[in-house]
FITI-533576 format. One line per field, with one value per residue: x, y, z of N, C-alpha, C in turn; chain; residue number from 1. Coordinates in nm, 3 decimals. Layout:
N
n.px: (X,...)
n.py: (Y,...)
n.pz: (Z,...)
ca.px: (X,...)
ca.py: (Y,...)
ca.pz: (Z,...)
c.px: (X,...)
c.py: (Y,...)
c.pz: (Z,...)
ch: (A,...)
i: (NUM,...)
***
This chain:
80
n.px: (-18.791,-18.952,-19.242,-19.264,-19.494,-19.733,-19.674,-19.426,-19.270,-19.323,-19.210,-18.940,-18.874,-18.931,-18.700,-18.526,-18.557,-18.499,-18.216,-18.127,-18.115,-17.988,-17.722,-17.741,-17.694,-17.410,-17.276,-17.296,-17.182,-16.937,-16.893,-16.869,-16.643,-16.452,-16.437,-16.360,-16.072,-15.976,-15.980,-15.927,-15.650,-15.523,-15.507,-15.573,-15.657,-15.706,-15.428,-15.260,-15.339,-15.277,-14.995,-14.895,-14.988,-14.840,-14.521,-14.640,-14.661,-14.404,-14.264,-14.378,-14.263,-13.973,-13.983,-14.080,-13.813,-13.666,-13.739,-13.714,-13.467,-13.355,-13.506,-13.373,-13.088,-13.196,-13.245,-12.968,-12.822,-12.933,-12.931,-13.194)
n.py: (1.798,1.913,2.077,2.331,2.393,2.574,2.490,2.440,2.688,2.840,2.716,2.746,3.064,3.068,3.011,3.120,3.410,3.314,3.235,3.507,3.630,3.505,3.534,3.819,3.841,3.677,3.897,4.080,3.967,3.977,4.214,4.253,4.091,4.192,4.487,4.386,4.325,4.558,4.680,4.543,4.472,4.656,4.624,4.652,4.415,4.090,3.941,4.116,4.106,3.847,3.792,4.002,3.853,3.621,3.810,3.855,3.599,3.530,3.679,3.566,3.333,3.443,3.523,3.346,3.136,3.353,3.307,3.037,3.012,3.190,3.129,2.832,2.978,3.090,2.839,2.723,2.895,2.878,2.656,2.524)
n.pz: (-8.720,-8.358,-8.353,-8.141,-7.919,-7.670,-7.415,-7.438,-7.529,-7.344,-7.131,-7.206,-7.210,-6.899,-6.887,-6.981,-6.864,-6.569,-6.671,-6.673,-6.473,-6.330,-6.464,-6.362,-6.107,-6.138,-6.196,-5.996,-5.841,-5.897,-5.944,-5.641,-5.619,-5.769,-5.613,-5.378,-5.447,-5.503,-5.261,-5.044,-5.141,-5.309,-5.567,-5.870,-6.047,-6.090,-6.134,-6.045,-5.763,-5.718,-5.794,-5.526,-5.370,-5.383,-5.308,-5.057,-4.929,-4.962,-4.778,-4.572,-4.552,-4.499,-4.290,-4.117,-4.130,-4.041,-3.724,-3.688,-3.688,-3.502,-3.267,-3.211,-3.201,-2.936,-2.835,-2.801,-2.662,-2.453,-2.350,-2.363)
ca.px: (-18.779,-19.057,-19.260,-19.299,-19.634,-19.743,-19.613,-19.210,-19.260,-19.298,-19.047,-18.800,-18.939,-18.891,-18.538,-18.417,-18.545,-18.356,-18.082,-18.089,-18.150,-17.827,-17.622,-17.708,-17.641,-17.280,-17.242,-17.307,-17.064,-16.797,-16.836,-16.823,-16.513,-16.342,-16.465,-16.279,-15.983,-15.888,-16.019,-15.787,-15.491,-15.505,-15.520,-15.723,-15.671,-15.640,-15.332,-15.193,-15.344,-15.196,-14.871,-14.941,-14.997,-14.736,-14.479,-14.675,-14.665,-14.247,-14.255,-14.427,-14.134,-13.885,-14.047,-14.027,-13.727,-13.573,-13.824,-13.696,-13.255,-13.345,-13.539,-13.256,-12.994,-13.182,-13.195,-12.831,-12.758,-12.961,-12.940,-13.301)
ca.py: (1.877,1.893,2.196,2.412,2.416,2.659,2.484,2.447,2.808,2.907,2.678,2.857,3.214,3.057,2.971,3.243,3.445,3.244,3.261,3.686,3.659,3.438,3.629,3.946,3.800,3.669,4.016,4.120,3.907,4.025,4.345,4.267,4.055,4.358,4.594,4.384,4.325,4.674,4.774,4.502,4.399,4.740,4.574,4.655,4.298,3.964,3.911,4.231,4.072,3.708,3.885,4.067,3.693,3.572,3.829,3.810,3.439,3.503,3.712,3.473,3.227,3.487,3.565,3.168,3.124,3.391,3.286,2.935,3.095,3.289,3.003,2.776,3.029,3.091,2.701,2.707,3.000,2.898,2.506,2.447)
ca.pz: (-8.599,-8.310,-8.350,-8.008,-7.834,-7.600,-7.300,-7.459,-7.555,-7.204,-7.039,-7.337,-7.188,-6.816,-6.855,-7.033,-6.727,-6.519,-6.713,-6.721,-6.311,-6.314,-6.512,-6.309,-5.983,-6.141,-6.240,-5.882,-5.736,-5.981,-5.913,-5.510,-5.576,-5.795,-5.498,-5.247,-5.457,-5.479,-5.103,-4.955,-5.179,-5.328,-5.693,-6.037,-6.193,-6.058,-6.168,-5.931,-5.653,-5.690,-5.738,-5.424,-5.238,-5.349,-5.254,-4.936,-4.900,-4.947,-4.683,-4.430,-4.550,-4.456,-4.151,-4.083,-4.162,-3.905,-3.603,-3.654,-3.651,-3.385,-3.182,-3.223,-3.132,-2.797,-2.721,-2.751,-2.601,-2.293,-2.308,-2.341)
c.px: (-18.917,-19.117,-19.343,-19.421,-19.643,-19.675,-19.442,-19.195,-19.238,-19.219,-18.950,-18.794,-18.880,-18.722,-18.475,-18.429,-18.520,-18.250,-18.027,-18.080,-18.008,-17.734,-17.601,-17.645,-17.499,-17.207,-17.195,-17.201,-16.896,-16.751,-16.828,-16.667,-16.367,-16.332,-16.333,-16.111,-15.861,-15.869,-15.900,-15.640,-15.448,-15.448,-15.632,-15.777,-15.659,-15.531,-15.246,-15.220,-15.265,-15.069,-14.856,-14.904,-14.889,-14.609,-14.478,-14.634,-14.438,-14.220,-14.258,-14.307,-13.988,-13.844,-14.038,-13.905,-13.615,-13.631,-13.678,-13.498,-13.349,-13.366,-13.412,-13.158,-13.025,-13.199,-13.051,-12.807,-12.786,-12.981,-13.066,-13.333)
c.py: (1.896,2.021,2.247,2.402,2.530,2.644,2.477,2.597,2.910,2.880,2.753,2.995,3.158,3.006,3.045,3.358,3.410,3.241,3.405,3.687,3.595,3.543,3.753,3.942,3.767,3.821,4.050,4.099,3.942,4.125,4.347,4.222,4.162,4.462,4.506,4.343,4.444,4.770,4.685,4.447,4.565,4.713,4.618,4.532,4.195,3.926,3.993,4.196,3.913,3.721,3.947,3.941,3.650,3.621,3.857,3.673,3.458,3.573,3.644,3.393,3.251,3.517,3.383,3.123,3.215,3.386,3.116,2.956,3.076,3.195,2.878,2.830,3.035,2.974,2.650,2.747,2.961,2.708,2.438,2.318)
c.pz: (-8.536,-8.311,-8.184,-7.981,-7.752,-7.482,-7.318,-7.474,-7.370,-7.105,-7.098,-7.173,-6.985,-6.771,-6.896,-6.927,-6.663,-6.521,-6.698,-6.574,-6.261,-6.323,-6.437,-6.182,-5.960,-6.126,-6.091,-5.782,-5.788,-5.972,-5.742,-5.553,-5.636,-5.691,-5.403,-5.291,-5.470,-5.371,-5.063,-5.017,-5.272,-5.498,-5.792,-6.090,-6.024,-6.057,-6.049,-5.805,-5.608,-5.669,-5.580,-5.319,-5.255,-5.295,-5.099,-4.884,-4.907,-4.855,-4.522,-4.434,-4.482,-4.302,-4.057,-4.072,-4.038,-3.769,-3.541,-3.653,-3.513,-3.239,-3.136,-3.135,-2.947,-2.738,-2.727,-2.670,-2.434,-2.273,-2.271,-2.380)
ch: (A,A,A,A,A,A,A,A,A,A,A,A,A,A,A,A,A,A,A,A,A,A,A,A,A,A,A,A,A,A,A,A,A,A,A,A,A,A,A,A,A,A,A,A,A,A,A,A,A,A,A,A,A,A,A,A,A,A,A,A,A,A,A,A,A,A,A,A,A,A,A,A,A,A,A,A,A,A,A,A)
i: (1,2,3,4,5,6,7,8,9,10,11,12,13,14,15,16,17,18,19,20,21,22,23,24,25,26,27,28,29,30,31,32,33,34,35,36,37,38,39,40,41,42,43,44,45,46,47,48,49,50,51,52,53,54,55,56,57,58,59,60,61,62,63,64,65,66,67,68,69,70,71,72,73,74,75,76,77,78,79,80)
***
């Protein structure tokens, strides 16, 4: 095994600070994306918010679904 020098010792030392400046910054963003998952989907977890989309997302379908009746009915109704 190669034994360390002064200059591997300090790349070590420069990447593990790197690595702690990372990590805090993930942190950072984890705790924005928890912040905005319980400001706008009104969720704790991930899981409560995907739930959330998807009975959303069946909504839009429903909502699709009677645009395109309704549309229909009035190009009968009026022979467009």
């Amino acid at each position: 095994m190669k034994k360390l020098d002064e200059q591997d010792l300090l790349d070590l030392k420069k990447e593990i600070t790197d690595k702690k400046t990372k990590a805090s910054e993930l942190k950072g963003e984890l705790k924005t994306l928890t912040d905005l998952l319980k400001n706008s989907y009104n969720s704790k977890t991930k899981e409560e918010a995907i739930k959330k989309l998807k009975e959303l997302g069946k909504q839009i379908e429903s909502f699709e679904k009677r645009i395109k009746k309704q549309t229909a009915e009035l190009i009968e109704k009026y022979n467009l």
